[in-house]
C-alpha positions as CSV (number, residue, x, y, z in Angstrom):
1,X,-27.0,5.0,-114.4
2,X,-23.0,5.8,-114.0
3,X,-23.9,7.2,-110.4
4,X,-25.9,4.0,-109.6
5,X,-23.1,2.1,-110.6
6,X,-20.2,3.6,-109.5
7,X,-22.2,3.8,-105.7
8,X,-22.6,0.1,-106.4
9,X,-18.7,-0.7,-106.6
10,X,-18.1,1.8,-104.1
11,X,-20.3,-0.2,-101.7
12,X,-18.6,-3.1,-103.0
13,X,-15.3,-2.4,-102.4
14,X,-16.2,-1.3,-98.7
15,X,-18.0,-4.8,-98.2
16,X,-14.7,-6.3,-99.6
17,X,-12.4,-4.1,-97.4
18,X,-14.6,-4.7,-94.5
19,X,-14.2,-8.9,-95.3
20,X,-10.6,-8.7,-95.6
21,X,-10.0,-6.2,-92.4
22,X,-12.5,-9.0,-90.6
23,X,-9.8,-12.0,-91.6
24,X,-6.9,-10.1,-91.7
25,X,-3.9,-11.6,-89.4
26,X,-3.1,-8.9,-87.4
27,X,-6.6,-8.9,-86.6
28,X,-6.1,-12.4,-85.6
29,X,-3.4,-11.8,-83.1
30,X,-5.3,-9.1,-81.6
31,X,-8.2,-11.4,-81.6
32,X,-5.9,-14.1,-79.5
33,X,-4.5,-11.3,-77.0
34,X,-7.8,-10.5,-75.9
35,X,-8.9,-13.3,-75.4
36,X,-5.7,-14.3,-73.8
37,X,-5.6,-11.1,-71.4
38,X,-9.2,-12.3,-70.7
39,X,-8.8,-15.6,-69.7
40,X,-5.2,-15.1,-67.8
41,X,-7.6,-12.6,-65.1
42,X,-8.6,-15.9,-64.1
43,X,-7.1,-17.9,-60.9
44,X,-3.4,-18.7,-61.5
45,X,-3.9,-22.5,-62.4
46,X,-5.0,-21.0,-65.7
47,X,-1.7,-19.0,-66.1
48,X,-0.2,-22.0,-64.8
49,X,-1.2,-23.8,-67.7
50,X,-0.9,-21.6,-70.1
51,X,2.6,-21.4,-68.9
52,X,3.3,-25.0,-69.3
53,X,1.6,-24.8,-72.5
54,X,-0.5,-27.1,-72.1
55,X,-3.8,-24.7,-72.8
56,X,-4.1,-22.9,-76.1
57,X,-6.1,-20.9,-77.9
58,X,-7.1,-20.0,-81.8
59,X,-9.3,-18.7,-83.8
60,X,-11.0,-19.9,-86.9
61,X,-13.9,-19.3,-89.9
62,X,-13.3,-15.4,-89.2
63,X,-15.6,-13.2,-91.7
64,X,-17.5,-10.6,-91.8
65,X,-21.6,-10.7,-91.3
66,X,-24.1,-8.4,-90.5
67,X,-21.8,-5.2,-90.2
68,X,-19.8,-6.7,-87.9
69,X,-16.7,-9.7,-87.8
70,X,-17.4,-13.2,-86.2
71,X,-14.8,-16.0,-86.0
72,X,-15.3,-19.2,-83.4
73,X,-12.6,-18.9,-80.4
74,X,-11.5,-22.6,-79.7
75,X,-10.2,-23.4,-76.5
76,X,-7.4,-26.2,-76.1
77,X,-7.6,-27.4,-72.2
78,X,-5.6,-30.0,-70.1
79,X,-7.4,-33.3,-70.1
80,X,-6.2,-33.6,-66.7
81,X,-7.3,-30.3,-65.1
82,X,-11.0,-31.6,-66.3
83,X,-10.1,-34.6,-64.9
84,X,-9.2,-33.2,-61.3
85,X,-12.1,-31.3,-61.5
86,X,-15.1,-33.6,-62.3
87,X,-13.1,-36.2,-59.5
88,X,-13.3,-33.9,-57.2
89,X,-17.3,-33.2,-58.0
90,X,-17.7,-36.8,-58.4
91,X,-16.5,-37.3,-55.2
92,X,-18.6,-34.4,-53.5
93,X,-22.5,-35.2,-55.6
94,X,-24.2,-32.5,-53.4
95,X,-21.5,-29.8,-54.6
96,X,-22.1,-30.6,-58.2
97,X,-26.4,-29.9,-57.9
98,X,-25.2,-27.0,-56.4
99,X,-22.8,-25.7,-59.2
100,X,-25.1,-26.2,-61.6
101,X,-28.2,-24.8,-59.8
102,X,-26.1,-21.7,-59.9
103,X,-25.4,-22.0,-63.9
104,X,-21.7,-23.0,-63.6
105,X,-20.3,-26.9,-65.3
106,X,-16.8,-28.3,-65.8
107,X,-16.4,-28.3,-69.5
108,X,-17.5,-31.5,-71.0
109,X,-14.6,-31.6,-73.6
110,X,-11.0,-30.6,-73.6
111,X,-11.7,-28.8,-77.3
112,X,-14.3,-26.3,-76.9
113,X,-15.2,-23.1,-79.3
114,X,-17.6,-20.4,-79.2
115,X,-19.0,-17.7,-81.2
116,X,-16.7,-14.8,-81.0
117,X,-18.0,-11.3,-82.0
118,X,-15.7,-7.9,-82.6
119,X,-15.0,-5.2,-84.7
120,X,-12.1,-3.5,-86.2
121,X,-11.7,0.1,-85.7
122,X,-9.0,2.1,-86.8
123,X,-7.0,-1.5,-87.7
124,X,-7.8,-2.1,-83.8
125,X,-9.9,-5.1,-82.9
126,X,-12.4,-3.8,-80.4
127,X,-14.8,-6.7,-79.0
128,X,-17.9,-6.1,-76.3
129,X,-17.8,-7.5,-73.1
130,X,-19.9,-9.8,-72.5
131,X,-19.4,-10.8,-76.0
132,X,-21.9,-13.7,-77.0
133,X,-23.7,-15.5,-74.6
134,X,-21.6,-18.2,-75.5
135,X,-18.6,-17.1,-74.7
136,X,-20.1,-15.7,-71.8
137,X,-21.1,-18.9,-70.4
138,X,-17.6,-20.6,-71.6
139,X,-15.9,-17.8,-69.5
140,X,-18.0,-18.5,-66.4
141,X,-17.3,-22.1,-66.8
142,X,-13.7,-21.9,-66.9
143,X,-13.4,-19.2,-63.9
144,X,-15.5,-22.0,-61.8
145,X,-13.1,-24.4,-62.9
146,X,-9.6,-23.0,-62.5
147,X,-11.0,-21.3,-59.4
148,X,-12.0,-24.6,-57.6
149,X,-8.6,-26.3,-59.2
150,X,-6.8,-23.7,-57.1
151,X,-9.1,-24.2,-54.0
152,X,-7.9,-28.2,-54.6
153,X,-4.5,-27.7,-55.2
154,X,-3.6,-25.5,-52.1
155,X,-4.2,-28.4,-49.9
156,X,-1.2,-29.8,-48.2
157,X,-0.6,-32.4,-45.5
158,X,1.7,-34.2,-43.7
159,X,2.7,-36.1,-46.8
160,X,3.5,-33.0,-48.8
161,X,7.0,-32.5,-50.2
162,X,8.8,-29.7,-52.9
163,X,11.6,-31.1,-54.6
164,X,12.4,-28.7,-57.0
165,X,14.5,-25.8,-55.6
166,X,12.2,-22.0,-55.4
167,X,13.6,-19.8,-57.9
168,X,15.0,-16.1,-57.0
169,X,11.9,-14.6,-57.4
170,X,9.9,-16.8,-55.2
171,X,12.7,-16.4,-52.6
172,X,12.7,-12.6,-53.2
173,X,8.9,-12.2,-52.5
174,X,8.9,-14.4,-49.5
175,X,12.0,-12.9,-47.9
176,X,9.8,-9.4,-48.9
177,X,6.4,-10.9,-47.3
178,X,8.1,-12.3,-44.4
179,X,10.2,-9.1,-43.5
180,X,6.6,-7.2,-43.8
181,X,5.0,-9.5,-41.9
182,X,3.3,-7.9,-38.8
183,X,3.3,-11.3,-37.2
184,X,6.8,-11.7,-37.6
185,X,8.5,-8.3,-36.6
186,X,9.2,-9.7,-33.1
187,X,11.0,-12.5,-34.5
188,X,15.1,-12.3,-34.8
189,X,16.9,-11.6,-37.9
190,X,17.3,-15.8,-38.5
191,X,13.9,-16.4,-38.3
192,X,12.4,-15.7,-41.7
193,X,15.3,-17.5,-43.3
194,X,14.5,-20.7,-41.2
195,X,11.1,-20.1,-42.4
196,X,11.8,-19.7,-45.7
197,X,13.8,-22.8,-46.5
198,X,11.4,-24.9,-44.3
199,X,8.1,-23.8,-46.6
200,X,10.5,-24.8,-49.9
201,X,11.1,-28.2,-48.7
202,X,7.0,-28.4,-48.4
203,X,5.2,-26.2,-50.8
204,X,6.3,-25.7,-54.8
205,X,6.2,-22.6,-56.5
206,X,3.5,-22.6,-58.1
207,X,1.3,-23.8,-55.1
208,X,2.5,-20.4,-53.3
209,X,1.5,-18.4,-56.2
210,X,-1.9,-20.2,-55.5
211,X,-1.7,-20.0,-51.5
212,X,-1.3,-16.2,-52.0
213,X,-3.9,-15.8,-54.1
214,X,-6.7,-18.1,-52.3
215,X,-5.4,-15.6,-49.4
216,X,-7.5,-12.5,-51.2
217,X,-10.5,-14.8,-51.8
218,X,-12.7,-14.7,-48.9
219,X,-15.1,-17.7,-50.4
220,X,-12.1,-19.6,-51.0
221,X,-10.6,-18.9,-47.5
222,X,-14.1,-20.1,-46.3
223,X,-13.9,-23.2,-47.5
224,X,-10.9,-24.4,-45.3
225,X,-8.8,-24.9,-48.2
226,X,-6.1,-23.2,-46.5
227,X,-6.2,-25.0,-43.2
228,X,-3.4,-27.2,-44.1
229,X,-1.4,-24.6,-45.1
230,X,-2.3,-22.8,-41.8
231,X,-1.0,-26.0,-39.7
232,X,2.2,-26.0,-41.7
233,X,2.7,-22.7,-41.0
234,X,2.3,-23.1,-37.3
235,X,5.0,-25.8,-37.1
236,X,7.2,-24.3,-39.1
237,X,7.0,-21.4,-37.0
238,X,7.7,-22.9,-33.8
239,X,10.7,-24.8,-35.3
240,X,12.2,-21.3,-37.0
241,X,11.5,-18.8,-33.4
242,X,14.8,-19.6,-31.8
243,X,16.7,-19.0,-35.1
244,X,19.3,-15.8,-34.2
């Protein structure tokens, strides 16, 4: 009878450990920076926002079940980036039968949560990936999302204008990416200067960020979402080649 019972509190006090390991705030963080890391592999209007702070995310009702910890992620997006979106599908009906004959939506709400499940393993949070199927369909929601708000927001005409001056490091890059430029290397020393401050009085800092990465998607390149850029850059060009 002392053996059954002291097994019994023994099995107890793992159950409890396990509960409190599940909820434990540490855990919590590690729960956030996953999902974080996650979510920032995205297209960089997601980083953008997160950036501006104006997407968030937490974590709530952790506990333990089943051998295992579960806790709902919730999600805090932009209103407007939802908005932008749907206008855009709205405004293109054909595109949105599409989107969702291939499984994909623009979040209905700017709250959303999911079923989150992970484990703690040495006072390490280690979660599956795909987690639930959930989360799995909130993740492929949101890279169809931020993905086609870059596609949008890349677009620039003859109306375009930057007015906020390029920080160093956008300089520094450019300066790099024009110097390595196997299109430019026949151009005189002025040139990529000319170039430079041209595309800042046109294109902000964050839309390069998204120029350069549309530039390594080949479906997004497809789509002529750069072709404004491209007509810009011919212009600018022209102007800049008899810089010394």
């Amino acid at each position: 009878m002392k053996i059954q019972m002291a097994l019994s509190l023994f099995s107890l006090l793992l159950v409890s450990e396990h509960a409190f390991a599940c909820t434990d705030q540490s855990a919590i963080k590690q729960l956030i920076n996953v999902e974080t890391q996650k979510l920032l592999s995205n297209a960089p209007t997601l980083k953008q926002a997160w950036q501006d702070k104006a997407l968030s995310i937490q974590f709530k009702n952790a506990k333990a079940e089943s051998g295992a910890c579960t806790a709902s992620v919730e999600i805090h997006l932009p209103q407007t980036d939802l908005d932008e979106a749907n206008q855009h599908l709205d405004q293109n009906p054909a595109k949105r039968i599409l989107v969702a004959a291939q499984g994909y939506a623009i979040p209905e709400q700017a709250t959303i949560e999911a079923p989150f499940s992970y484990q703690i393993i040495d006072g390490k949070v280690s979660a599956s990936d795909p987690n639930t199927a959930e989360l799995k369909a909130l993740h492929n929601n949101l890279e169809y999302t931020y993905q086609l708000l870059a596609q949008l927001r890349v677009n620039v005409d003859e109306h375009t204008t930057n007015k906020t001056a390029w920080n160093q490091e956008t300089i520094k890059a450019e300066v790099d990416n024009c110097g390595h430029s196997k299109a430019y290397q026949s151009q005189a020393l002025g040139f990529c200067a000319c170039r430079i401050e041209e595309v800042s009085k046109v294109i902000s800092t964050k839309q390069m960020e998204l120029i350069h990465y549309i530039e390594t998607q080949p479906f997004s390149v497809a789509t002529g979402s750069l072709n404004g850029f491209h007509k810009l850059n011919e212009k600018i060009d022209a102007a800049c080649a008899n810089q010394r």
